[in-house]
C-alpha positions in Angstrom: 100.6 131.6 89.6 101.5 131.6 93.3 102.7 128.3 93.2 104.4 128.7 90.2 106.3 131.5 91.6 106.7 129.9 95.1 108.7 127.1 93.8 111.1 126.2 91.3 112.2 122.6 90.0 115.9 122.2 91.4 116.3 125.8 92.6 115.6 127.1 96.2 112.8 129.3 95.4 110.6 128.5 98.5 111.8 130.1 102.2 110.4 128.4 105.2 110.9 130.2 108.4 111.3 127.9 111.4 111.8 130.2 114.7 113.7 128.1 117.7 112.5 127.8 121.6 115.2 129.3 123.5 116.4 128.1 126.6 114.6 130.4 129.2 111.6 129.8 127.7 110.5 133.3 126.6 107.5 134.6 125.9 105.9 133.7 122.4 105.8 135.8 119.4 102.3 135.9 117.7 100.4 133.3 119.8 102.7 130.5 118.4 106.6 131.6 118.1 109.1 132.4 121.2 110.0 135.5 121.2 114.1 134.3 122.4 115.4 134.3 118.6 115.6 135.5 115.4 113.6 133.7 112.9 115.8 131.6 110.8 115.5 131.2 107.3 115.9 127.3 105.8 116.3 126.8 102.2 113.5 124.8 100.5 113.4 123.2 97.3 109.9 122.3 96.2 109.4 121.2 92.6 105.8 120.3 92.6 105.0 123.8 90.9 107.2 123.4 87.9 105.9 119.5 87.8 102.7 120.3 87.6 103.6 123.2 84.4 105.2 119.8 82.6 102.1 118.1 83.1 100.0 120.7 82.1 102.3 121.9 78.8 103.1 118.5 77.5 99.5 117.6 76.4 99.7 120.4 73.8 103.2 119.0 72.8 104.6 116.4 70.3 108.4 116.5 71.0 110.7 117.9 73.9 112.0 120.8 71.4 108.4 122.2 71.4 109.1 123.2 75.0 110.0 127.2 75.1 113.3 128.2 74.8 114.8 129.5 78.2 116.1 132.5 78.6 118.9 133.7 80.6 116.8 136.0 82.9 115.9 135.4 86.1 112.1 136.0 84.9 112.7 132.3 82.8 112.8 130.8 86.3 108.6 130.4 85.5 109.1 128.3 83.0 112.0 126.1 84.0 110.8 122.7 84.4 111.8 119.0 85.8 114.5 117.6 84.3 112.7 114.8 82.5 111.2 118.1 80.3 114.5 118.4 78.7 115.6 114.6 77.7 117.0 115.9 74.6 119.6 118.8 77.0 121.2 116.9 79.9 123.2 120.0 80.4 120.0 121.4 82.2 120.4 118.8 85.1 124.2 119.6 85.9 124.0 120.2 89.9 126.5 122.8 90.7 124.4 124.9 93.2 125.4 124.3 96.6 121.4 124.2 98.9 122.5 122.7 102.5 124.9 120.8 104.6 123.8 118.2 106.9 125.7 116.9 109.8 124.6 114.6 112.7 125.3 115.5 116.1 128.1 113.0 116.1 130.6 113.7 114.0 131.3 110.7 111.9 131.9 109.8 108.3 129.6 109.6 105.5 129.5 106.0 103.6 126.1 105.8 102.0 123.7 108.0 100.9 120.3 106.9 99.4 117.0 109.0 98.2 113.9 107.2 99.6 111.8 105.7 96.7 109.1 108.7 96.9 112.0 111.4 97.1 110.5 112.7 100.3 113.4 111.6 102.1 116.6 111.3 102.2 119.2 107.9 104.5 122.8 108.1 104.9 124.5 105.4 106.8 127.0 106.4 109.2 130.7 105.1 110.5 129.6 104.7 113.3 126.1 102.8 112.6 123.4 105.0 112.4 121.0 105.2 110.1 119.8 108.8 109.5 116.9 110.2 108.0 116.7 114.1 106.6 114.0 116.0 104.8 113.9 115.6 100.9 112.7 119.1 100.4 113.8 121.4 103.4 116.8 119.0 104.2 116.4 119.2 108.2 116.9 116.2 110.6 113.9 114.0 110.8 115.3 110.5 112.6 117.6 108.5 113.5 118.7 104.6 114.5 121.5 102.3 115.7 121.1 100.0 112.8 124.7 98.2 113.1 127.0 97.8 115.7 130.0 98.8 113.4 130.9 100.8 110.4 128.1 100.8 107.7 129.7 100.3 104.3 127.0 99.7 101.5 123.1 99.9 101.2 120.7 99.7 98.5 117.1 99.6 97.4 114.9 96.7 95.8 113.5 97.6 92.3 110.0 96.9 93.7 110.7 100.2 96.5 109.5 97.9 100.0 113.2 96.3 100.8 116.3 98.0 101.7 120.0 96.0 102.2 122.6 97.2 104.5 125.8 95.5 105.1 128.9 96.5 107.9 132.4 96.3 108.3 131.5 92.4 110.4 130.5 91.2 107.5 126.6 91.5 108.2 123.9 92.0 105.8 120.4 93.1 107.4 117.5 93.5 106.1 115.0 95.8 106.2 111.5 98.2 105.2 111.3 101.1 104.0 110.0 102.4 107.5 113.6 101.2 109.1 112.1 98.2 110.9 114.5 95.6 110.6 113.1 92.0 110.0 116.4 89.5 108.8 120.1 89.6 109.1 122.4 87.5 107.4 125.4 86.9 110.3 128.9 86.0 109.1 128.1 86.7 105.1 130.9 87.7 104.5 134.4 87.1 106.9 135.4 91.0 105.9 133.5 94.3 105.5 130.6 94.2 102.8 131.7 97.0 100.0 129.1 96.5 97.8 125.2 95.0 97.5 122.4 95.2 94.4 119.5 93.4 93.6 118.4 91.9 90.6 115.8 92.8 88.5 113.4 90.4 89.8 114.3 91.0 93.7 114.4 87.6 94.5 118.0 87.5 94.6 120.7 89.8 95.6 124.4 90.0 95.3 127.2 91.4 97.7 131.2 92.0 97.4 133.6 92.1 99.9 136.9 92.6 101.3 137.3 88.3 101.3 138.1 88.3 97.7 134.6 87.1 96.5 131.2 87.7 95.4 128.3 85.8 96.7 124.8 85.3 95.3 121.9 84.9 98.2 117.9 84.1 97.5 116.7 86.8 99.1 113.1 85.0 100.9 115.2 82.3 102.1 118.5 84.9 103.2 120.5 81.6 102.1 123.4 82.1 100.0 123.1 80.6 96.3 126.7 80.7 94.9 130.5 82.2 95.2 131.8 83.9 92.6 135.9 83.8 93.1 138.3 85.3 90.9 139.8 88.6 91.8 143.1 88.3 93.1 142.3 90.8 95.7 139.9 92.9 97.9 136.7 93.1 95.9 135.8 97.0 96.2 132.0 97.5 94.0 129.8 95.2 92.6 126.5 96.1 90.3 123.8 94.0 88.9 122.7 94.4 85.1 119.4 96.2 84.9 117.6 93.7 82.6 120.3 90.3 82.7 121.5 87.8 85.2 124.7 89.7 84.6 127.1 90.6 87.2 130.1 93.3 87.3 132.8 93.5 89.8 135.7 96.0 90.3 138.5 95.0 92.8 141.7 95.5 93.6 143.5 93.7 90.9 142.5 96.5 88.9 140.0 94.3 87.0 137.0 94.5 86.1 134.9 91.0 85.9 131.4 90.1 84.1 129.8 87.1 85.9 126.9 85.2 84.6 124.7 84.9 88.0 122.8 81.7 86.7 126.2 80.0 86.3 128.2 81.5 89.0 131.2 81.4 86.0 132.8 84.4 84.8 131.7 85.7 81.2 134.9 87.8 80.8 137.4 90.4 82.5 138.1 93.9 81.4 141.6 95.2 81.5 141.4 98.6 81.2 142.7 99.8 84.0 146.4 100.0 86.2 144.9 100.6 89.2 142.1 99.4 92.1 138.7 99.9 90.8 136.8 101.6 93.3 133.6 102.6 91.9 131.4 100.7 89.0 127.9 101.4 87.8 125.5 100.0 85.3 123.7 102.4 82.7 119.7 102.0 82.3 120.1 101.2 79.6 122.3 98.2 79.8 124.3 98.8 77.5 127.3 100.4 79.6 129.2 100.1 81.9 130.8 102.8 84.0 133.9 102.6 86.3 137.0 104.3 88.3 139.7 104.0 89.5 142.5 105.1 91.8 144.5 106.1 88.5 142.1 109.2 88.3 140.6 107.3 85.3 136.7 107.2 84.5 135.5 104.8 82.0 132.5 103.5 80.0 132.4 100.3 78.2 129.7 99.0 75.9 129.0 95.3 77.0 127.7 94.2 73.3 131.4 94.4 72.0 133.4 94.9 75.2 134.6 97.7 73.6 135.8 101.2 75.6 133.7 104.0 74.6 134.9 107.0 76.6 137.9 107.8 78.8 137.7 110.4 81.0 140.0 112.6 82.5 139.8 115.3 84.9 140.0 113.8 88.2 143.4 114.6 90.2 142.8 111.9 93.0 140.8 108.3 93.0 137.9 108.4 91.8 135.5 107.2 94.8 131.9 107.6 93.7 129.9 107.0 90.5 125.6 107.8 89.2 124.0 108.0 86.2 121.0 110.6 86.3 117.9 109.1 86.4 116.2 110.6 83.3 119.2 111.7 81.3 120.9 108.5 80.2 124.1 110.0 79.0 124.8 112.2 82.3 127.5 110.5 84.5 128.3 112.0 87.6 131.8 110.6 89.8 133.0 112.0 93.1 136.7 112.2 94.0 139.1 111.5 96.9 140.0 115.1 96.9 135.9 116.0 97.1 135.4 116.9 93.8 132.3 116.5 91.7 132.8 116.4 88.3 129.9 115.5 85.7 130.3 114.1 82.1 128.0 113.6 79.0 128.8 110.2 77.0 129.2 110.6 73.5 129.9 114.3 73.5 131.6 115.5 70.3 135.5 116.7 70.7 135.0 119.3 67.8 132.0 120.5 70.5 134.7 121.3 73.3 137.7 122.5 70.9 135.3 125.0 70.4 134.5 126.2 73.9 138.5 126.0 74.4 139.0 128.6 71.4 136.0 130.9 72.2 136.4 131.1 76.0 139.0 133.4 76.5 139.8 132.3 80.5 140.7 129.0 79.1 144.1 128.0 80.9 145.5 124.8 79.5 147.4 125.2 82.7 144.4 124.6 84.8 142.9 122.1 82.6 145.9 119.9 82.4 143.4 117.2 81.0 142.0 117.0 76.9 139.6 119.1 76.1 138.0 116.7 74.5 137.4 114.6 77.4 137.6 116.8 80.5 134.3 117.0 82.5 131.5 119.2 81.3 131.1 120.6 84.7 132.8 120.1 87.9 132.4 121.2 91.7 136.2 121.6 93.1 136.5 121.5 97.1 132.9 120.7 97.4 134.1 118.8 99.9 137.0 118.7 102.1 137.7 114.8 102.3 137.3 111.5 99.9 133.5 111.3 98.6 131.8 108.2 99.4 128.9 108.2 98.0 126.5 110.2 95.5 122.5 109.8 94.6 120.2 111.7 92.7 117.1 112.6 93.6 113.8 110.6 92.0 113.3 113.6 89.9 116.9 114.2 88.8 116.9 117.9 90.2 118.9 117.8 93.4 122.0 115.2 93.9 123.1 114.9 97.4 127.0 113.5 98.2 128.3 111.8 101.6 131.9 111.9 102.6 134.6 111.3 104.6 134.4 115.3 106.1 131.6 113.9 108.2 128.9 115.8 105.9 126.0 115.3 103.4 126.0 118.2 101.2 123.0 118.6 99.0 123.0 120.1 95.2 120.8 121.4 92.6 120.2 122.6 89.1 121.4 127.3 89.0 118.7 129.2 88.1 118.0 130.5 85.0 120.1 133.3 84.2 122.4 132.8 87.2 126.0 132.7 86.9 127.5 129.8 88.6 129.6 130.3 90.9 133.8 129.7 90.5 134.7 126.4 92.2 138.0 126.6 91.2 139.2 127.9 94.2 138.8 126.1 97.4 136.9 127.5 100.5 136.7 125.0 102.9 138.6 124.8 106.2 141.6 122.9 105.4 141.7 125.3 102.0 141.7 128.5 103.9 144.5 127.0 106.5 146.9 125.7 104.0 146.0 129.1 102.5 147.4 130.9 106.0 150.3 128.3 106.0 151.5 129.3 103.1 151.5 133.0 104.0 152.9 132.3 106.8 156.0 131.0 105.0 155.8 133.9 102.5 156.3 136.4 105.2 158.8 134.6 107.0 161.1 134.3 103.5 160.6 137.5 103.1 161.4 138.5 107.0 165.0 136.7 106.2 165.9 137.9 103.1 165.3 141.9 104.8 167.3 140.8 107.4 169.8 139.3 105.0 170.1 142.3 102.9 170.2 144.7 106.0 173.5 142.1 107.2 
């Protein structure tokens, strides 16, 4: 019971207490902590209790909907389990709860963040760089490394979890372990910045997209390049390898999408869906789709059996810069904006579904949803940050998703408890939000100051 209580799956349950060393050195408080500061309080989310409930309630269980119905008390938080519990209710995974903020020292922007393969931690590659390492549960700074001599653009993971790919702004993929010692680089790959790397399902190749106009194909125990794969009539801006296929999908500038047989190095065929650069492009588990955005605020899914669109989303007010699929629930998308929103869909969902909601919720403002009900976002996170988001990964386990961006910040996310109302992201917080706020009042009062003065003329 006390771990069950200490700890909930995707909620901050657990409160570590880390107490700082001042600088005079004062005396310590209980044989072990200085007695200079205040204890601080760090969030900590731990979901090994509610793991180990799933593990224990699933062998008297035939089906997901055999799991206990949750109630919206803050008592239900017991029984709230890991999002692979719930495979048939991918609204229990929608991360809307804000847990931490991590920022290096130097402030610099965000262009990459990755989980570790375990979960325990979590990488996020710098403008200026660094590699940086942070706690997967209690989110504080662990390490950190001058991987690159420039901007860091793109890194990935192999399938087999030993490998990690990084590539700069030069042009220069390196390789690397999981422990960040660096073993290979590949100089010149690439004669502009790398925007985009994935391995295929076997590891022993890799692809990567750049700036050049081109995707190249490299064996990845020899670090020699296998093919080019030219096409796009401009800057190539995300590419993705097909889970299962030597099948290849690119998103550039052209506003077109490209599907590239790897073997070959020919293109299978070119999606024009879109008006606009695509920006962002990402491969379902399944296989089956295809996810992309653009800078026409437009998010897409495409099933690769019929080249056929199967969803348009809209909801997005600026480019779309980010795209994941959950790990466990394979119709959750999540996409990050220029504008730092986070907005998280549900392929396939049912348009008689949200006409619905629309008619039953009474603070529905058409207004404010300017977009179709039937395809706005199921949920959304609106000034969750205060510049273009770069990058978004979930967690191993699905609970927690953590976004990098441009505001020089990794911001980390997880599932509300049950019972908790989430809180209204609708209006903006942040910084630049509360001075355009002041701006604007300040002009108020000044119209106002003149027209008094007017009047009293």
């Amino acid at each position: 019971f006390f771990f069950r209580a200490l700890a909930l799956a995707g909620a901050p349950a657990g409160m570590s207490t880390y107490v700082y060393v001042d600088g005079e050195g004062d005396a310590f408080r209980g044989g072990g902590a200085p007695q200079g500061r205040k204890p601080v309080q760090r969030r900590t989310v731990d979901y090994t209790a509610t793991t180990v409930r799933h593990i224990e309630s699933r062998a008297y269980q035939k089906h997901p909907f055999d799991n206990e119905m949750l109630q919206a008390t803050s008592g239900a938080m017991l029984d709230f389990m890991p999002p692979s519990a719930y495979p048939h209710a991918p609204a229990t995974s929608f991360a809307t709860k804000f847990v931490h903020v991590s920022t290096n020292k130097i402030r610099t922007g965000v262009n990459q963040v990755l989980f570790m393969p375990d979960g325990r931690r979590l990488l996020t590659c710098s403008v200026n760089g660094e590699f940086t390492m942070w706690n997967g549960m209690s989110f504080n700074f662990e390490t950190i490394l001058q991987a690159h001599n420039c901007a860091i653009r793109t890194a990935t993971f192999s399938h087999n979890e030993n490998w990690l790919l990084s590539g700069d702004d030069a042009g220069t993929i390196k390789y690397w372990q999981t422990n960040l010692n660096n073993l290979k680089s590949i100089a010149n790959a690439h004669t502009e910045p790398v925007r985009g790397l994935a391995f295929a399902p076997s590891d022993l190749k890799f692809c990567s997209c750049s700036d050049d106009t081109t995707v190249k194909v490299f064996d990845f125990a020899r670090a020699a390049q296998v093919s080019v794969l030219s096409g796009h009539g401009g800057d190539v801006k995300c590419v993705d390898w097909h889970p299962r296929a030597a099948l290849l999908a690119s998103g550039g500038k052209d506003s077109l999408v490209k599907l590239w047989d790897a073997k070959s190095g020919k293109g299978v065929a070119s999606l024009h869906a879109h008006k606009n650069q695509v920006g962002a492009l990402r491969w379902n588990q399944n296989g089956n789709w295809l996810a992309t955005g653009c800078r026409g605020q437009q998010l897409k899914v495409f099933d690769v059996r019929t080249l056929r669109e199967l969803e348009n989303f809209r909801g997005h007010q600026k480019e779309i810069t980010s795209l994941a699929w959950h790990p466990h629930h394979e119709t959750l998308l999540t996409s990050g904006g220029f504008d730092g929103t986070i907005m998280y869909w549900i392929v396939g969902r049912g348009a008689d579904d949200d006409d619905d909601d629309a008619k039953g919720d009474v603070s529905f403002n058409k207004k404010t949803h300017a977009h179709s009900a039937s395809t706005g976002p199921c949920a959304e996170i609106r000034g969750g940050h205060e510049a273009a988001i770069w990058s978004l990964a979930w967690h191993p386990a699905g609970h927690i998703l953590c976004s990098g961006s441009n505001d020089n910040t990794s911001k980390f996310w997880c599932r509300n408890r049950p019972g908790e109302v989430p809180r209204d992201t609708s209006v903006r917080s942040g910084p630049a939000a509360l001075a355009e706020q002041a701006l604007m009042e300040a002009q108020m009062q000044a119209n106002d100051l003149q027209r008094t003065q007017g009047g009293a003329g």
